[in-house]
C-alpha positions in Angstrom: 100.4 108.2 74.7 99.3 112.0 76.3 99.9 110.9 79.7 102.5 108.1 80.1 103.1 106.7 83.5 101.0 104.9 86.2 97.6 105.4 86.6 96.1 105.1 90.4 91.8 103.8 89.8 90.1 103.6 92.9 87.4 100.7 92.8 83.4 102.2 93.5 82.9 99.8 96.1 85.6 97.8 98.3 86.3 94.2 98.4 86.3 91.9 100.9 89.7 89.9 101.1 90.7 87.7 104.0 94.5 87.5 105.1 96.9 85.0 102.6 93.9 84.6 100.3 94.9 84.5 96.7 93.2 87.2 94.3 93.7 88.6 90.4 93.2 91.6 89.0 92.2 91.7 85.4 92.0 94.2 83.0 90.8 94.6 79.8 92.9 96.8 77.3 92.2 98.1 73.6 94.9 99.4 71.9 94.0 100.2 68.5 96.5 100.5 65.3 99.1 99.7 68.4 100.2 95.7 68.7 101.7 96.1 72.2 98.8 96.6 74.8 100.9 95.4 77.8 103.4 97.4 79.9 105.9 94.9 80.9 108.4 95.4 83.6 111.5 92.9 82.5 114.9 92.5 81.9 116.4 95.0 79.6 120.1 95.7 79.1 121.9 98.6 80.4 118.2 99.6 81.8 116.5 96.8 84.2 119.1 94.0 84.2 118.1 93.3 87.6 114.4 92.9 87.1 113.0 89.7 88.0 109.1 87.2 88.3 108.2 84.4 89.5 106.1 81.7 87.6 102.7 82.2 88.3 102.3 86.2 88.9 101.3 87.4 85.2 99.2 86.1 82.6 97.5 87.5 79.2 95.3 86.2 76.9 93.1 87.2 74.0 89.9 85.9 74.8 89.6 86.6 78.3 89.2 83.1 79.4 92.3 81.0 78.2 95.7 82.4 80.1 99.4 82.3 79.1 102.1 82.5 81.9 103.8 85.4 80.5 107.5 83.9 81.7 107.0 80.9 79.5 107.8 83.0 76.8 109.4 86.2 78.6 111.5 84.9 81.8 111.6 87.4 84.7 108.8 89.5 83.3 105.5 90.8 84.9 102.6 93.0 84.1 103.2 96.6 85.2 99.6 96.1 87.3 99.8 96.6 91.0 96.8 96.1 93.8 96.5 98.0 96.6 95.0 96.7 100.2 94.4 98.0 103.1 93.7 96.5 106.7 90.6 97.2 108.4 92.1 95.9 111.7 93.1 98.5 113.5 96.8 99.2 114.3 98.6 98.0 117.0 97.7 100.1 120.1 100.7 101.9 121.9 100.6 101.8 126.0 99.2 104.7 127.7 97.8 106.2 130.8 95.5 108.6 132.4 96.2 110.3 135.4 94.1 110.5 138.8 95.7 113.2 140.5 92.9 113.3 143.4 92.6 110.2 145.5 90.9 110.6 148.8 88.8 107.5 151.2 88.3 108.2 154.5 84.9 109.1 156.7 84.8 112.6 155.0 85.6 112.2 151.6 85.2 109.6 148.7 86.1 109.2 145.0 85.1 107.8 142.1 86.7 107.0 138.8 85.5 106.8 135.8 86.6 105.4 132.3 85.5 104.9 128.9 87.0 102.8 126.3 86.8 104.7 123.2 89.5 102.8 121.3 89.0 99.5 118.7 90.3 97.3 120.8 89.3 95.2 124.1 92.2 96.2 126.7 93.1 95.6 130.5 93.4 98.6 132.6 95.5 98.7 135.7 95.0 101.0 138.2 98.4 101.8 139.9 98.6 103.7 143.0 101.5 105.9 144.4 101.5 107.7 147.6 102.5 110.9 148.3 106.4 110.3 148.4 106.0 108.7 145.3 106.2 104.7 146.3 103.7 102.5 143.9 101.5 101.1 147.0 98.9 98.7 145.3 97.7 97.6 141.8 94.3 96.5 140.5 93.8 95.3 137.3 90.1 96.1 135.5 90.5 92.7 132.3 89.0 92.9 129.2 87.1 96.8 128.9 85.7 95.8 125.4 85.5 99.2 123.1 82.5 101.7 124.1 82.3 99.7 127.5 82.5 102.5 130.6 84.1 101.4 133.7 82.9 103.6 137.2 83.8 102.6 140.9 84.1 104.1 144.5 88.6 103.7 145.1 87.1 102.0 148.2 85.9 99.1 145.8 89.7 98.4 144.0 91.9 99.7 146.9 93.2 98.7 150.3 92.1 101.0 152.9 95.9 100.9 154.6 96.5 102.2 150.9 93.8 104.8 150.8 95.6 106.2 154.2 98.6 107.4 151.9 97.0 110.5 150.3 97.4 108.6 146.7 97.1 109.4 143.0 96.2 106.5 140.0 97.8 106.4 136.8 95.8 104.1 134.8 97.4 101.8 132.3 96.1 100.6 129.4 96.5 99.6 125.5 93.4 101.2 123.9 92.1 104.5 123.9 90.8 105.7 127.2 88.8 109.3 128.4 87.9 109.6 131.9 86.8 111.9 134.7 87.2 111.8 138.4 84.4 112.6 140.7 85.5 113.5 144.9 83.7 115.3 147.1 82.4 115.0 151.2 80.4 112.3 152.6 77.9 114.2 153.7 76.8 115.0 150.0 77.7 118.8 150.5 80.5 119.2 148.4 80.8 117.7 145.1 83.4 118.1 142.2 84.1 116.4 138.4 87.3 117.0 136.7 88.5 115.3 133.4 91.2 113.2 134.0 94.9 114.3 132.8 96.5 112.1 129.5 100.2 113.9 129.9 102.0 116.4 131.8 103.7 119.4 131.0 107.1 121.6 132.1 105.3 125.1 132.2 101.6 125.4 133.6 99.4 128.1 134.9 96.8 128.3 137.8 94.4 130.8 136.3 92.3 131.6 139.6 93.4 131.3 143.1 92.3 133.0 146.0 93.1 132.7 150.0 91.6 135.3 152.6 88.8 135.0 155.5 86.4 133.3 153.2 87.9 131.1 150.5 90.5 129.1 150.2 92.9 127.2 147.5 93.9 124.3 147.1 97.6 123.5 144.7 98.6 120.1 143.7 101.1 118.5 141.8 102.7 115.6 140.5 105.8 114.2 139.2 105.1 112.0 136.5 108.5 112.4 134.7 111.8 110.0 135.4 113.8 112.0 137.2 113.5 114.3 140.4 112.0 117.9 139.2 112.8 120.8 140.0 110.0 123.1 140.5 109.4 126.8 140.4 106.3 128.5 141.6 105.8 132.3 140.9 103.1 134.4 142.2 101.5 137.6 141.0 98.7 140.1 142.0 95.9 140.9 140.3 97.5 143.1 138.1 100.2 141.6 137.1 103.1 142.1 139.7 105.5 139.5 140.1 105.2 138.8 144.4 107.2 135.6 145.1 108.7 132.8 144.0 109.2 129.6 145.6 111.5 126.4 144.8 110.2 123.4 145.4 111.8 119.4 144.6 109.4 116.9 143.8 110.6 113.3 143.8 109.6 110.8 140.4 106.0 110.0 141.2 105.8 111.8 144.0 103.0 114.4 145.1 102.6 118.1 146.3 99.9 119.5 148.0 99.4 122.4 149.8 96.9 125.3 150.8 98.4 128.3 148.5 98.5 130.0 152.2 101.8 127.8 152.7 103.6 127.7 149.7 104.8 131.3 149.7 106.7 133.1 152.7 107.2 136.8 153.4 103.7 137.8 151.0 100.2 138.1 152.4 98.3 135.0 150.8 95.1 137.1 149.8 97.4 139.5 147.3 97.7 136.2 145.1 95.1 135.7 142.2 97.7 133.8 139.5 100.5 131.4 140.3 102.8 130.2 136.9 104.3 126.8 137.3 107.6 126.1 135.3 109.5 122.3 136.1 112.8 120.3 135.0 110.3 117.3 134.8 106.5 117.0 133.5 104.2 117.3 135.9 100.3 117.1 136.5 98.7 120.0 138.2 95.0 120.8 139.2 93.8 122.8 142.2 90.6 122.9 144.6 88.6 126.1 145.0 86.1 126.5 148.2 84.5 128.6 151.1 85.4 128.3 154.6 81.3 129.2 155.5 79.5 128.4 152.2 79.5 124.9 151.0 80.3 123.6 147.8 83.8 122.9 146.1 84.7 123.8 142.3 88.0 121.6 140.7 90.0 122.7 137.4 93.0 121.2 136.3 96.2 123.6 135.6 96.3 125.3 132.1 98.9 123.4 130.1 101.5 125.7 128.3 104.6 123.4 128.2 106.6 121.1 125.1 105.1 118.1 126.8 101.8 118.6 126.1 102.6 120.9 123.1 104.1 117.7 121.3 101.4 115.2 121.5 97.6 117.2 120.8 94.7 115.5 121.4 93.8 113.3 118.7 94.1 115.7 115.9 90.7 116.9 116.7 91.6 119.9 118.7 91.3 123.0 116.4 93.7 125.8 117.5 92.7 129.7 116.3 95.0 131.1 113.6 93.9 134.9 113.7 92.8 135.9 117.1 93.1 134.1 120.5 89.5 133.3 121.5 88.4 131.8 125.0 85.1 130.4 125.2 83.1 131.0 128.3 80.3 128.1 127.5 78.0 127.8 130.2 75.8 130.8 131.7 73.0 128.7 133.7 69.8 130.2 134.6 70.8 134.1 134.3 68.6 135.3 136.2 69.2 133.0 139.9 72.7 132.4 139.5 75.6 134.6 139.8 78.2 133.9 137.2 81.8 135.6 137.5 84.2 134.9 134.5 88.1 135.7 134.6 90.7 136.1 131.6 94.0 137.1 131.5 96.8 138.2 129.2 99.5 135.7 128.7 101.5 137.2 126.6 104.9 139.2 127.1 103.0 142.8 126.2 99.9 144.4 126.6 97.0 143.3 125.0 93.6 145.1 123.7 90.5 143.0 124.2 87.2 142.6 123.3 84.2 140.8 125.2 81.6 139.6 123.4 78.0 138.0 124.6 75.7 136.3 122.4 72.2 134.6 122.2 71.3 130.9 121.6 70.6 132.1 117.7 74.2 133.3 117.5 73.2 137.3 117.8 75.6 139.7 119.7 73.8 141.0 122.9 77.0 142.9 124.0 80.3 143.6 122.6 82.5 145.8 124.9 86.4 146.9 124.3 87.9 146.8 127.2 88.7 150.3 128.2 92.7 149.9 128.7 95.5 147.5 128.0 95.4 144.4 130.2 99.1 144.1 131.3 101.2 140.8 130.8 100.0 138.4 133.6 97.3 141.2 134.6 93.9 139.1 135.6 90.5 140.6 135.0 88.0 139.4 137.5 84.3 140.8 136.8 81.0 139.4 136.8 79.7 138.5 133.5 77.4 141.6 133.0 80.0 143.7 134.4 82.9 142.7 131.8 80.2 142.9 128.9 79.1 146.5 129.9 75.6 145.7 130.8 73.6 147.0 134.1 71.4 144.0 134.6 71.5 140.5 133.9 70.3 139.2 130.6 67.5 136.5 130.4 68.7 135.5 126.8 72.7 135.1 127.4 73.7 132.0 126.2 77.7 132.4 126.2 80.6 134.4 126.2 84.2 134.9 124.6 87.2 137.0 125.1 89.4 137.7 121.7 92.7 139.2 121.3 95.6 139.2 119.7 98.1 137.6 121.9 97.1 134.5 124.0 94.8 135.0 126.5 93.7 132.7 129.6 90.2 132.1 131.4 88.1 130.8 134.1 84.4 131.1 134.9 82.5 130.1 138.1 79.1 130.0 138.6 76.9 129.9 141.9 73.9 130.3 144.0 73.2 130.7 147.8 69.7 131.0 148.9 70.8 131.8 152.5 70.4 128.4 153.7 73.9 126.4 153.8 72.9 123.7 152.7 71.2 125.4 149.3 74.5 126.6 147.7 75.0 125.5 143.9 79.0 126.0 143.2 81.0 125.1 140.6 83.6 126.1 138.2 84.8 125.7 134.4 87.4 126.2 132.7 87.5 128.8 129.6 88.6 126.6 126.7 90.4 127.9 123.4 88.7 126.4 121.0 86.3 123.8 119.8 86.5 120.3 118.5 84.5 117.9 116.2 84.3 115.0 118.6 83.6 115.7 122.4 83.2 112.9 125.1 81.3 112.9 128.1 82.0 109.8 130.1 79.5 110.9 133.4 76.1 111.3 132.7 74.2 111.8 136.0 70.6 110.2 135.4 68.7 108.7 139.3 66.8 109.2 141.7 69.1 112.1 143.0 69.5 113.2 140.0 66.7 115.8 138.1 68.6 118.3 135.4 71.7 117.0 132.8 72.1 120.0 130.5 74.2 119.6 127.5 75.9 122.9 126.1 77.4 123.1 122.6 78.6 126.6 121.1 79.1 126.5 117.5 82.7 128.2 117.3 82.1 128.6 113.3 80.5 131.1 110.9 78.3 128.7 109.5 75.7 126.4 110.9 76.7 123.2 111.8 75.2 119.6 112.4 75.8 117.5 115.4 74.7 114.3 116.8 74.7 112.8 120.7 75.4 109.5 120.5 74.0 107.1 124.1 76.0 104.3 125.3 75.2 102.0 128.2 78.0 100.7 130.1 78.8 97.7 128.6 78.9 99.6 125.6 75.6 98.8 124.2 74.5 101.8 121.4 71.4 103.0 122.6 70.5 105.5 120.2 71.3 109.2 119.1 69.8 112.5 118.9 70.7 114.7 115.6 70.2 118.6 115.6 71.9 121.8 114.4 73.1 124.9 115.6 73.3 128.2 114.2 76.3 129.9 113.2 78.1 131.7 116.2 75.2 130.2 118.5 74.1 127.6 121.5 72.3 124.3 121.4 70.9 123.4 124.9 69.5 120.5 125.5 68.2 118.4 128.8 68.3 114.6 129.2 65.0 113.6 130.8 65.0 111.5 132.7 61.8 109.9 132.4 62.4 108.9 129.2 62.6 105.9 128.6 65.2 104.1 128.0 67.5 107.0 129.8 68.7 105.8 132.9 70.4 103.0 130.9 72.5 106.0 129.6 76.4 105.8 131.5 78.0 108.6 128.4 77.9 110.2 125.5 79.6 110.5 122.2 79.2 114.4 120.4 79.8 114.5 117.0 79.3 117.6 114.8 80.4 119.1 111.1 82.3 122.6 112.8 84.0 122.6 115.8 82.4 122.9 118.7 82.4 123.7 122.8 80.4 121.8 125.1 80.1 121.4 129.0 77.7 119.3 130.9 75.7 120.8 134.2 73.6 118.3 136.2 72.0 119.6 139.2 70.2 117.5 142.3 66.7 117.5 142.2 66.3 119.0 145.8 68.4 122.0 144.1 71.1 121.6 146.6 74.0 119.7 144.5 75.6 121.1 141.4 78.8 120.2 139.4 79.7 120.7 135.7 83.0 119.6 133.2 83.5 120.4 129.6 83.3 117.9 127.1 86.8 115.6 126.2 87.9 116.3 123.2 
């Protein structure tokens, strides 16, 4: 023989076996001017004394319908054939959680929560709730979120309100696969924020944009979710970099820390701050709350995770991290020409790093491309808006998105917003820059009512190539509703809107994104009396 050894054959179509059903596999073999066909495994001295069958396992023939038990005649002995199965039940799911770190019912706020199974398996969520000391103050238990199914409510609906007084947080428990966001905002419908919900903490974290002084204010909060008391450190820096002050702080297990960024640091004026680094003995979860003491309006981003605890366990193997340059994406740019749009980024690295900003069309064609005229120092934060860092005088009616590169990593923020003079007319809200795209994104609020008018959908084709995606629509209970397919250039922008006069739409509760290249993707919905705006990027 050329090739002596075992031979793997995969089969062109599967089949079908159920669990302790009996099956053969035969096979036919020719051997020519050779009178041993058969590759036996048996007992053989000095070489497989120890090899051993059982009646009933091999048979040959010459016909192909009368069969020998080869240990009648060979004891121990079997055919060197082998079959290999696999299970299309999916594996035994490991317990895990997502984190609410926001949790507010009172007569000015409210909050919702949101959750989507996107597992293979039917699983009970409980929705544990800690205080702020960290004492587990009520359970609820959501039975049997079959896969695909979305579960929403008010914390009013599931909680006590003598628990709702305790300024809480939710982990949510579960044995599936879960993504979820959490909506709060006022009462009165004038301030209104969504923020993907946290899967793991991590021992080093960065708030990329704060800001206290007459007219805005920050909000910090975070929470122990490790197993022992941590030990916190919070440094604060100026805009360009200069280390201002550091405060120690002890957070007990479970416990949470809020403040305005105006307490946290003594002996510093609050309105030097624009970057605060978090480092802990214990994982935490971190977002904070940006707003205007006049203007209404409130933008939420969760904490930029740097730390081993979230290094250790990425997202589903989906996430797609650079290997040349450090890009972040700056993915949504909403109506150019009436809204103001500031973007942030920031070198993280331990040296000063060259950059280049780069704007570009919905066809994927470079509008602007600007090197940024010095060195942005370690920690240094660049705060312009968007026409401003790309070098350009005016708006641009055909900006679709921006990114940052270097080489060294690099941090960013963008928020967006428009004030017609009248308090009540001011659209506010913030993103985060993300790093780099994915295949599958998740987007488990879809706003679609009577309050309700625009749901744009933003994917930015991080690849040199054009690339296929598809928007999947579920229903609640996890009904598949349909899908829209399309592609996007190389380098540029799919936006689309979800009408809602379709029909069929406002059975929609989220969407599934698939696509060939990795991609970014936010969704912006709006009120339709233009007074309510709120945006997230896509989970990946």
């Amino acid at each position: 023989m050329v090739n002596p050894g075992y031979f793997t054959l995969l089969l062109p179509s599967p089949v079908a076996l159920t669990a302790g059903t009996k099956f053969s596999v035969v096979i036919r073999v020719n051997t020519p001017g050779y009178t041993y066909p058969l590759a036996l495994e048996m007992p053989v001295a000095g070489y497989s004394t120890t090899a051993t069958a059982n009646p009933g396992e091999s048979f040959a023939g010459t016909t192909g319908t009368a069969w020998t038990d080869i240990t009648t005649s060979y004891p121990n002995t079997n055919v060197c054939i082998k079959a290999f199965t696999e299970s299309d039940e999916p594996p035994p799911p490991e317990h895990a959680s997502l984190i609410a770190g926001h949790v507010a019912s009172d007569a000015t706020w409210w909050t919702r929560l949101t959750v989507v199974n996107t597992g293979l398996v039917t699983t009970d969520v409980d929705f544990v709730a800690f205080n702020e000391p960290g004492a587990q103050v009520e359970t609820w238990t959501l039975q049997n979120l079959a896969p695909n199914a979305l579960f929403t409510c008010d914390v009013s609906e599931i909680f006590s309100p003598q628990a709702l007084a305790q300024g809480l947080w939710v982990r949510m428990n579960h044995e599936s696969e879960l993504a979820g966001t959490l909506e709060f905002g006022t009462r009165d419908g004038m301030s209104y924020v969504t923020v993907p919900m946290f899967a793991a903490g991590s021992d080093e974290m960065i708030f990329p944009f704060v800001v206290q002084n007459d007219s805005y204010y920050t909000g910090i909060t975070l929470i122990n979710v490790g197993d022992a008391l941590a030990t916190v450190w919070l440094d604060a820096y100026d805009e360009n970099g200069n280390f201002l002050s550091r405060h120690t702080q002890y957070i007990d297990v479970s416990a949470k820390y809020v403040r305005l960024m105006a307490s946290i640091f003594d002996g510093i004026t609050p309105s030097l701050i624009r970057f605060i680094t978090v480092s802990s003995s214990q994982p935490l979860v971190g977002f904070e709350i940006f707003g205007s003491f006049f203007d209404l309006g409130l933008a939420g981003m969760p904490a930029v995770y740097l730390g081993d605890s979230v290094k250790s366990a990425p997202a589903e193997g989906d996430r797609q991290w650079p290997t040349a340059n450090y890009t972040v994406y700056y993915n949504s740019v909403p109506y150019p020409e009436d809204f103001y749009t500031g973007i942030t980024f920031s070198n993280l690295s331990a040296q000063p790093v060259n950059v280049l900003v780069e704007l570009f069309d919905f066809s994927g064609n470079r509008l602007a491309q600007r090197y940024w005229p010095t060195a942005i120092q370690p920690l240094q934060q660049i705060t312009r808006e968007i026409w401003v860092a790309c070098g350009l005088a005016e708006a641009d009616p055909d900006a679709a998105y921006m990114k940052v590169s270097a080489s060294q990593p690099l941090l960013g923020f963008e928020l967006s917003m428009r004030a017609t003079g009248n308090p009540r007319d001011y659209l506010f809200d913030g993103l985060p820059g993300v790093f780099a795209g994915a295949t599958d994104l998740i987007f488990p609020v879809v706003k679609i009512g009577t309050a309700w008018d625009i749901n744009l959908l933003g994917f930015v084709n991080t690849a040199d190539v054009q690339t296929a995606f598809t928007v999947h629509y579920y229903s609640s209970n996890g009904s598949y509703l349909g899908y829209y397919a399309n592609t996007i250039p190389a380098r540029g922008k799919f936006l689309g809107y979800i009408d809602p006069t379709d029909p069929g739409s406002a059975s929609i509760a989220w969407l599934l994104v698939e696509s060939d290249q990795p991609i970014v993707g936010d969704l912006l919905f709006i009120t339709q009396d233009m007074t309510r705006m709120s945006a997230y990027v896509g989970i990946p």
